[in-house]
KOLDO-371658 format. One line per field, with one value per residue (C-alpha): residue number from 1; x, y, z. Coordinates in nm, 4 decimals, padded with zeros to 6 digits. Layout:
BEGIN
n (NUM / ...)
x (X / ...)
y (Y / ...)
z (Z / ...)
END
This chain:
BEGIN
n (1 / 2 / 3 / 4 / 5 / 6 / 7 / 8 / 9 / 10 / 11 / 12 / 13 / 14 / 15 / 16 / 17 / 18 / 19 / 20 / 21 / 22 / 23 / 24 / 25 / 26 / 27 / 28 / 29 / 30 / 31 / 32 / 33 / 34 / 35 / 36 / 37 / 38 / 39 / 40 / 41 / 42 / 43 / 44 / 45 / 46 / 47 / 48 / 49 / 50 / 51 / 52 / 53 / 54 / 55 / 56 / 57 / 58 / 59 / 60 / 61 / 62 / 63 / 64 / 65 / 66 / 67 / 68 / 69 / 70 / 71 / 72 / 73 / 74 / 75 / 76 / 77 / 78 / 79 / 80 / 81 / 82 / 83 / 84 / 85 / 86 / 87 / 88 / 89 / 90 / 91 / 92 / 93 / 94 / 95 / 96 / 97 / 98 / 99 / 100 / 101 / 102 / 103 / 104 / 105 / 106 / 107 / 108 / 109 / 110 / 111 / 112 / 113 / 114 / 115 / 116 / 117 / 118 / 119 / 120 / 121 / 122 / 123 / 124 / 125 / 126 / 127 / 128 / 129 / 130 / 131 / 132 / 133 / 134 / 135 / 136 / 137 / 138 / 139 / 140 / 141 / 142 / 143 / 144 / 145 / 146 / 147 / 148 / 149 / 150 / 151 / 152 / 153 / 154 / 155 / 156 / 157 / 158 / 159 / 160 / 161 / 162 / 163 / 164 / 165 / 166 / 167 / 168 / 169 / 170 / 171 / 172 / 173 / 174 / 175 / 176 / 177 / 178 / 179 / 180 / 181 / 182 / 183 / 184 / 185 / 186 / 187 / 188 / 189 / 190 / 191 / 192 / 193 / 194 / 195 / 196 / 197 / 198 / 199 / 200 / 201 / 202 / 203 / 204 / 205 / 206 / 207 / 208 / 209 / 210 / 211 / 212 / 213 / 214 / 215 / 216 / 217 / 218 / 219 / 220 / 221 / 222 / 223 / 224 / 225 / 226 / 227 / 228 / 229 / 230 / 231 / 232 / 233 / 234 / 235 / 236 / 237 / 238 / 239 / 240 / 241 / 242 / 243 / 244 / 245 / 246 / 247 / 248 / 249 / 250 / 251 / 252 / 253 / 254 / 255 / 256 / 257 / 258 / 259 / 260 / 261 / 262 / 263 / 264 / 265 / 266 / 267 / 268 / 269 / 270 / 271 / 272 / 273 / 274 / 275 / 276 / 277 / 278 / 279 / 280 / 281 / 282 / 283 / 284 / 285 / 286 / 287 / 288 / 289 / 290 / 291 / 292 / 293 / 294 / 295 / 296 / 297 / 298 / 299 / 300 / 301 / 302 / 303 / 304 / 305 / 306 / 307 / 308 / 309 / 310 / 311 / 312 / 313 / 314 / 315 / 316 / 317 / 318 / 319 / 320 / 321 / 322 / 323 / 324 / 325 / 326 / 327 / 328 / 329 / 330 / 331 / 332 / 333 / 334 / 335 / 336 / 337 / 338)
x (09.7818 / 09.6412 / 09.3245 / 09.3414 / 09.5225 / 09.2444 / 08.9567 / 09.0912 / 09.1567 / 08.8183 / 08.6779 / 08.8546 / 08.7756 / 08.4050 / 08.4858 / 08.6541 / 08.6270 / 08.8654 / 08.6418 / 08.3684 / 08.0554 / 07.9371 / 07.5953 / 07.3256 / 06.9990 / 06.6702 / 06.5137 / 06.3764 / 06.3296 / 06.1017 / 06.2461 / 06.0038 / 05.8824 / 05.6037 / 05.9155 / 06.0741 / 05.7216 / 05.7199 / 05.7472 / 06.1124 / 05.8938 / 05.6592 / 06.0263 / 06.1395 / 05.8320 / 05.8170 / 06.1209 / 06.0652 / 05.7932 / 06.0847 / 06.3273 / 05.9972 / 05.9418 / 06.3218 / 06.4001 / 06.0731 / 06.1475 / 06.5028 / 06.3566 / 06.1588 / 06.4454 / 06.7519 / 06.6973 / 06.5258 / 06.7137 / 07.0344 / 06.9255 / 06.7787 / 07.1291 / 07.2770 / 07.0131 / 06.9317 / 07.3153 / 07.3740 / 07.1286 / 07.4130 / 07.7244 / 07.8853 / 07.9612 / 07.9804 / 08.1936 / 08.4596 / 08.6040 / 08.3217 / 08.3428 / 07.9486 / 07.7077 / 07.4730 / 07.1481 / 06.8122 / 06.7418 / 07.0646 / 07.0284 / 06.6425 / 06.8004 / 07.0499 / 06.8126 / 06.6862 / 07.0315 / 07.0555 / 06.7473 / 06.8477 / 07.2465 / 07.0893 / 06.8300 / 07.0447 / 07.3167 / 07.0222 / 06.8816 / 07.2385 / 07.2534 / 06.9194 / 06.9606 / 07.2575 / 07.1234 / 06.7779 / 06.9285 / 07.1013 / 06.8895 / 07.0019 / 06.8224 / 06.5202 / 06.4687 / 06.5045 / 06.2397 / 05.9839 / 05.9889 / 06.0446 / 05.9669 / 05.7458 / 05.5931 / 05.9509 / 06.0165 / 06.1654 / 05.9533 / 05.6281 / 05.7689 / 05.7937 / 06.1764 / 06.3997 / 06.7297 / 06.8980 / 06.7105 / 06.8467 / 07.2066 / 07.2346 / 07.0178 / 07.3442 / 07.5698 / 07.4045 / 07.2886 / 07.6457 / 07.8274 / 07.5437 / 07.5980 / 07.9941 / 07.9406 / 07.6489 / 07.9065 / 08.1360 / 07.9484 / 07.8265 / 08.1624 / 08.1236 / 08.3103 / 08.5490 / 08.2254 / 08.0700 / 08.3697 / 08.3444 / 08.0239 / 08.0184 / 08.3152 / 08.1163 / 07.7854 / 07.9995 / 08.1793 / 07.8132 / 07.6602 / 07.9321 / 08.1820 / 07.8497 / 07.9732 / 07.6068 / 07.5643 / 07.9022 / 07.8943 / 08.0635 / 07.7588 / 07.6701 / 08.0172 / 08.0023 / 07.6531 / 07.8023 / 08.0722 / 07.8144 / 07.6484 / 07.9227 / 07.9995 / 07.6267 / 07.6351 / 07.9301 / 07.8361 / 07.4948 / 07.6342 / 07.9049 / 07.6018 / 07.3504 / 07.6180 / 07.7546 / 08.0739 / 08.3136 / 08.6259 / 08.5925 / 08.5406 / 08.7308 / 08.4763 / 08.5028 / 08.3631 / 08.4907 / 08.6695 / 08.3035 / 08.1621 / 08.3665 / 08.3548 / 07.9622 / 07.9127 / 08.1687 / 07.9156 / 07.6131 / 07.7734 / 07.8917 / 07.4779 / 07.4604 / 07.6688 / 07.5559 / 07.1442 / 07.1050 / 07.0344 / 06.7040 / 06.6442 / 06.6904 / 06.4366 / 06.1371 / 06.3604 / 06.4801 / 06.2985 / 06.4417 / 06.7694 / 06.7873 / 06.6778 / 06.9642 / 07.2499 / 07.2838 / 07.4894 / 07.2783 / 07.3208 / 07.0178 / 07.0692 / 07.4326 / 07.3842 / 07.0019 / 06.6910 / 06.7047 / 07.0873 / 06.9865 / 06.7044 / 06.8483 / 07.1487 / 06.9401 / 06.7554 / 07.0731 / 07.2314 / 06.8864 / 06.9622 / 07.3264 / 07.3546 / 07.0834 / 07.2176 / 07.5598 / 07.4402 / 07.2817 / 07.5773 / 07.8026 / 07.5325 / 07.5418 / 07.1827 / 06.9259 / 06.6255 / 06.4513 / 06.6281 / 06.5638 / 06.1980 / 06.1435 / 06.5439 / 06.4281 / 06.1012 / 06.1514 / 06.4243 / 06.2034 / 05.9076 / 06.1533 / 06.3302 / 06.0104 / 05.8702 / 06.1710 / 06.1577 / 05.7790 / 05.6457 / 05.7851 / 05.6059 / 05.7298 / 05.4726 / 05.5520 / 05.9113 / 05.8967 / 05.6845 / 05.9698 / 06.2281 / 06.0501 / 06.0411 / 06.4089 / 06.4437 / 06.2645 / 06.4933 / 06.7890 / 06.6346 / 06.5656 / 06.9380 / 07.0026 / 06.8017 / 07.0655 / 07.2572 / 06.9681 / 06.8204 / 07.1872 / 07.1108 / 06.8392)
y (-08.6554 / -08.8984 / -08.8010 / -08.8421 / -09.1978 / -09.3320 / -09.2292 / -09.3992 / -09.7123 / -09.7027 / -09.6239 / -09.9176 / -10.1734 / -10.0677 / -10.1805 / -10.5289 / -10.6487 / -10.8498 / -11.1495 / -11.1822 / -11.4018 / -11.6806 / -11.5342 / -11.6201 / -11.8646 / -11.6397 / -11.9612 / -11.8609 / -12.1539 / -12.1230 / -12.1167 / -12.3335 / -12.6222 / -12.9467 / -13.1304 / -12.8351 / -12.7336 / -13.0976 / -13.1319 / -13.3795 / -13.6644 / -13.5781 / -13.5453 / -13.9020 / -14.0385 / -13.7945 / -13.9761 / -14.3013 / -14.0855 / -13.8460 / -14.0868 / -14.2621 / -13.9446 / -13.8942 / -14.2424 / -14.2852 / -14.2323 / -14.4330 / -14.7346 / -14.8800 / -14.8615 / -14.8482 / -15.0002 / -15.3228 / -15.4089 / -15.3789 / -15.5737 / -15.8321 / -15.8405 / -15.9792 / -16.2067 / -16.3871 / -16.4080 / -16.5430 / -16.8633 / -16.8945 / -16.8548 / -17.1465 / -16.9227 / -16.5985 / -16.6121 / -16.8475 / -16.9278 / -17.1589 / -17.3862 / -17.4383 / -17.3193 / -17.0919 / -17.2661 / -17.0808 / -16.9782 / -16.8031 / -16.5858 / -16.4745 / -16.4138 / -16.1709 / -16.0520 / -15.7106 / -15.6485 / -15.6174 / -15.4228 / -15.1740 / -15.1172 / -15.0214 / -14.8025 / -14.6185 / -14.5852 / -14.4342 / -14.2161 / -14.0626 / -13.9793 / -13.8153 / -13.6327 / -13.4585 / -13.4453 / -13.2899 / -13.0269 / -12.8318 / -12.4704 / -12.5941 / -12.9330 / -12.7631 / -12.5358 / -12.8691 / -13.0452 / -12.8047 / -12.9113 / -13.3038 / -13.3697 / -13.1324 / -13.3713 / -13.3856 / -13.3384 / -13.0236 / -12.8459 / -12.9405 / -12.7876 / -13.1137 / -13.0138 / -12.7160 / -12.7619 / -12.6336 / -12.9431 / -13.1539 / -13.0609 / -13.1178 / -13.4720 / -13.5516 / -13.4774 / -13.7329 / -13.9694 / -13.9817 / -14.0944 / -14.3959 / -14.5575 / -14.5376 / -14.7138 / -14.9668 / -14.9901 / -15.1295 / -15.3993 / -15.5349 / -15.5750 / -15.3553 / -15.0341 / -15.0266 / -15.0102 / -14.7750 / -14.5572 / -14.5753 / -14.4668 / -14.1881 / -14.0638 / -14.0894 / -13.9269 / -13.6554 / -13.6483 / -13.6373 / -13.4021 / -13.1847 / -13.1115 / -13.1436 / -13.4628 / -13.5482 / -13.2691 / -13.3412 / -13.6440 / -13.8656 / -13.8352 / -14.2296 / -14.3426 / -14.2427 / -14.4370 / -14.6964 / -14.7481 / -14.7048 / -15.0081 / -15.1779 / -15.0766 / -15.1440 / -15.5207 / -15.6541 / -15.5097 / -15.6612 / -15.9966 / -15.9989 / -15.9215 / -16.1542 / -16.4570 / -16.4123 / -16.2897 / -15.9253 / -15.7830 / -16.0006 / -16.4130 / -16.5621 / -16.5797 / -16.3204 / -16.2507 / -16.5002 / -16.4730 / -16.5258 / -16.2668 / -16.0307 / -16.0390 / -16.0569 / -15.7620 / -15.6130 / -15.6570 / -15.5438 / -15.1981 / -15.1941 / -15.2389 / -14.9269 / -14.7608 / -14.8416 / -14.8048 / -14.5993 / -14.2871 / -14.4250 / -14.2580 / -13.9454 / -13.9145 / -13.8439 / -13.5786 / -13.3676 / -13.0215 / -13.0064 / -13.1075 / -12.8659 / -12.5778 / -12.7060 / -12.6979 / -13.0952 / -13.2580 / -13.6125 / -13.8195 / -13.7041 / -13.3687 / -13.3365 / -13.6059 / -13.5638 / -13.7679 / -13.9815 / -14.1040 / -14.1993 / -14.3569 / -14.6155 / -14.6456 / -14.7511 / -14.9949 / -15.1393 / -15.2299 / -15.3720 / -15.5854 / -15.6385 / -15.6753 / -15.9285 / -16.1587 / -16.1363 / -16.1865 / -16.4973 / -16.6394 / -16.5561 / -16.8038 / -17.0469 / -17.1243 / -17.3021 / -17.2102 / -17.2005 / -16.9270 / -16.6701 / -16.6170 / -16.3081 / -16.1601 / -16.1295 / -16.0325 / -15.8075 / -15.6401 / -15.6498 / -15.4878 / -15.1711 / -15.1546 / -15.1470 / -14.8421 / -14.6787 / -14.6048 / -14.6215 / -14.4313 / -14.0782 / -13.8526 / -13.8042 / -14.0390 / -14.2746 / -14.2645 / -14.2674 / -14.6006 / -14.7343 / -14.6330 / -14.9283 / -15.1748 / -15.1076 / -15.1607 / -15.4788 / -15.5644 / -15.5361 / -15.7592 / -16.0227 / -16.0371 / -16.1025 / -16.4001 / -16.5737 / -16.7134 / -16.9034 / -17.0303 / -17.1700 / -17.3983 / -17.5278)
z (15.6860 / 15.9563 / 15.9496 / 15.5704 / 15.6077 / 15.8726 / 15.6307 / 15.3580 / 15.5703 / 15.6807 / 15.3696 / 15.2046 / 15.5129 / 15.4621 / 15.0538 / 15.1431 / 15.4839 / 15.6192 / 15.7381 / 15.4565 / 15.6102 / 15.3396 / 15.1975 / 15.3668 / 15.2582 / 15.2246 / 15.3636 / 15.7238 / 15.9361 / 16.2550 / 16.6142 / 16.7733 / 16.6714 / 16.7684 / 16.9660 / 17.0996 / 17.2368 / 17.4497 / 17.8011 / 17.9013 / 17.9028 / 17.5893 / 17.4226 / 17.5094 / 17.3664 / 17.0597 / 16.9584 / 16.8334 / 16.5519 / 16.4902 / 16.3802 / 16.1710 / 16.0019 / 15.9218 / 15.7729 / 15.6255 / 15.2676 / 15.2520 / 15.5338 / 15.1991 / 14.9457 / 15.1802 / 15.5357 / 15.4131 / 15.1237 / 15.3084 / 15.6056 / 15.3879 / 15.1966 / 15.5681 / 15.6865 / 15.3231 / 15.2499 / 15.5750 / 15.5093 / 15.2654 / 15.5472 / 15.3784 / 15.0774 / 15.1735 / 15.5180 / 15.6426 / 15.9969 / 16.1370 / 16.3798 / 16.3279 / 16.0654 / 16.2293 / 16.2307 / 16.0854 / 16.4225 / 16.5239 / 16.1998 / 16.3124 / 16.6337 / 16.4908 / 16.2263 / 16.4753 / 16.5394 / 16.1817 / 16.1369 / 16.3915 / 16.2730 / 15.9326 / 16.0667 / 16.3258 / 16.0521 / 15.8039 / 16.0693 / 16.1585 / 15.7970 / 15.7833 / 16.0325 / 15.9107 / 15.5572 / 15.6232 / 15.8802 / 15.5994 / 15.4316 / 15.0763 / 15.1803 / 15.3291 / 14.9815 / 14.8410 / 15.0562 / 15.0346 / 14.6438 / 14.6490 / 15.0072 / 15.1806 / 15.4358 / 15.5913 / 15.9525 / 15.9321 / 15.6193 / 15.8188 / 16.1666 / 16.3647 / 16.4463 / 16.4270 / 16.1691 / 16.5733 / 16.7497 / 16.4674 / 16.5023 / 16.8698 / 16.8334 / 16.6197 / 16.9444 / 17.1185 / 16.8476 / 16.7022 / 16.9996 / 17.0866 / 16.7181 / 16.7784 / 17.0907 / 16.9506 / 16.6323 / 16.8630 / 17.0226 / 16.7451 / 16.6168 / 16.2797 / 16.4343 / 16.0832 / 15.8458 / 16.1111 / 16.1126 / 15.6998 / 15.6556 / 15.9276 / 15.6990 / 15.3747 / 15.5474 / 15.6398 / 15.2543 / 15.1439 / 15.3429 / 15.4534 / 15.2356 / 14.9568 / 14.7771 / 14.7355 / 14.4402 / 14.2984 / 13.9940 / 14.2640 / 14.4361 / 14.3152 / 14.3792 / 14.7464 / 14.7345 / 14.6275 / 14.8628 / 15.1342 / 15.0557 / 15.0597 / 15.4051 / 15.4969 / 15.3228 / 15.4564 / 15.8656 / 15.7924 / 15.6831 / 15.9471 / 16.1937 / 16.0979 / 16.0826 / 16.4534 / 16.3099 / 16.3226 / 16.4976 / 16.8049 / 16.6147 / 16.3547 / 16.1373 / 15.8558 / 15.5144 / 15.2247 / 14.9247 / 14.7822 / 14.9715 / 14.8745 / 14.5438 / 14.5696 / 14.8427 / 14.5695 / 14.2783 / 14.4660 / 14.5323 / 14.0997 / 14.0731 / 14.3092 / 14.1164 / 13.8324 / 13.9195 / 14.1898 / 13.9729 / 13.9493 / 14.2919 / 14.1071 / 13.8121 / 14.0273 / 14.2129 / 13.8893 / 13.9605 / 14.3201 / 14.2010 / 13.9396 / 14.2215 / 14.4432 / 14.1388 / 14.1956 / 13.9387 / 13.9109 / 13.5992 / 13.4334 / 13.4397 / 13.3045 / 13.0721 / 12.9780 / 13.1037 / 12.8253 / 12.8794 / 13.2142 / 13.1979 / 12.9068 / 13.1537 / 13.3807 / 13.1662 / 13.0297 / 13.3913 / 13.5362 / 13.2358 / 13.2520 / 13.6314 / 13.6557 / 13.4029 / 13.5577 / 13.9270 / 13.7864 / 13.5831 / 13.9455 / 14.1337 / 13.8427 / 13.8486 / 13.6891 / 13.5003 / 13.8358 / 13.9996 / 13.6844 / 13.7361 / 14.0582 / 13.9346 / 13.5499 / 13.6599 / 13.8995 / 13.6826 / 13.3424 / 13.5308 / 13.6666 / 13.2879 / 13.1527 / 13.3821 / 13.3891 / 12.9963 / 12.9881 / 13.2350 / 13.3334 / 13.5610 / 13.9249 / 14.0829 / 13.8136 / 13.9131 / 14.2447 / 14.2400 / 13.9705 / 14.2115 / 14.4744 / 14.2092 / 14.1695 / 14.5643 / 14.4985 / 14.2292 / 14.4400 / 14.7360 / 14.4512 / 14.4059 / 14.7138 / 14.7391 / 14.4716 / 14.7404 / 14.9202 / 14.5921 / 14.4818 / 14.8138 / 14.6537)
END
């Protein structure tokens, strides 16, 4: 009767193990790669092209809108932030404007990293983005997860001194909501964008003015409502990023906008809220006829690719004419100066 007991238990644990492992990727990465292969010192100055070749594709349409969202609103402090003493002069803004710079790209790269590491990401790269870091060898998905142990701690402390530790805190939550727990192929994918940039506006404003946790000076009324619209024309827009990415996207099981609702649906979306969003940002600044012309331009040209033209290339060259778009925006505040 044992013996017939423990070969049934064993037979059955051999049927359902207790601890299942998740199924593994077929996607074999190598162990070794052009970084791991440096000496200390070739490391430390291998860096500075690593991070390059990690931000690379979101510096264009995410680092440099974003940072011009804080310096060009900040020529417009009077607005957008209260709790002066003094204006900051022209010169006190171009000061502050690499500090700016650098808490968007550290931010970006922190979220890179952790996005690119992943084998669903990888399979996804070798598709959309094969010139990648970690598709082309440069770095192992291992190196990349212990850069994050060190890079991680660094922007909590930089976070901290420049006085933005809350929106640093936020968007360390929603790169790990993102990337983590996969809210980047779930439909709230956009929405988590969204609230990202808002996180990324207001730090960059707070920066660029002099202001943050340790002044009085914080972010108006004004401000809020307009770093509050920006992220409604992420929301709204920022599937635009996704057109030239479809075929990868539909490998990886991503829920984007055009492929639950159809590449048609999103592209007139699109379209629509170029056009809605730019006549609203201008009715907000209350301008003349004078501060329609780069806005309606700018927005017009990206409508007009966005319905016209279709292949990846094409869309990948709209998607920077939407990033231009956006920074046009942002100039609103300076030209209601005028």
């Amino acid at each position: 009767m044992m013996g017939t007991h423990t070969s049934g238990v064993e037979r059955d644990s051999l049927q359902t193990p207790l601890l299942e492992k998740p199924p593994q990727s077929g996607l074999r990465t190598p162990e070794t790669s052009e970084f791991g292969s440096q000496s200390l010192i070739g490391k430390f100055a291998y860096i500075p092209k690593l991070i390059w070749m990690f931000t690379e594709s979101n510096f264009d349409t995410f680092v440099i809108p974003n940072t011009a969202f804080g310096i060009l609103g900040a020529f417009a402090s009077s607005t957008l932030t209260e709790g002066f003493q003094q204006q900051p002069t022209a010169v006190d803004i171009l000061w502050r404007s690499p500090l700016v710079l650098a808490f968007n790209w550290y931010s970006v790269f922190l979220f890179d990293l952790s996005n690119q590491r992943y084998s669903e990401s990888i399979e996804e790269d070798l598709i959309n983005k094969p010139w990648r870091p970690i598709p082309m060898g440069k770095v192992t998905p291992t190196e990349a997860r212990r850069s994050l142990l060190v890079a991680i701690p660094l922007a909590i402390l930089f976070n901290y001194l420049l006085g933005v530790w809350r929106q640093g805190f936020a968007i360390m939550v929603l790169t790990w909501m993102y990337n983590d727990i996969r809210g980047g192929d779930e439909v709230v994918r956009d929405l988590i964008i969204s609230i990202a940039y808002g996180m990324f506006n207001s730090a960059s404003l707070e920066i660029a003015v002099g202001g943050g946790e340790y002044t009085d000076i914080n972010i108006s009324r004004g401000g809020l409502i307009w770093t509050a619209m920006i992220s409604a024309v992420i929301l709204t827009t920022m599937q635009v990023q996704d057109l030239k990415d479809q075929e990868g996207d539909r490998t990886r099981g991503r829920q984007t906008i055009a492929l639950c609702m159809g590449d048609r649906f999103s592209r007139l979306s699109i379209a629509f809220f170029v056009a809605f969003w730019s006549a609203a940002c201008l009715f907000f600044w209350d301008l003349g006829p004078y501060g329609y012309v780069v806005p309606v331009l700018t927005g017009a040209i990206t409508a007009y690719r966005v319905l016209s033209l279709k292949t990846p290339k094409d869309d990948a060259t709209t998607w920077r004419w939407w990033a231009v778009w956006t920074i046009s925006l942002y100039l609103l505040p300076i030209i209601s100066l005028i």
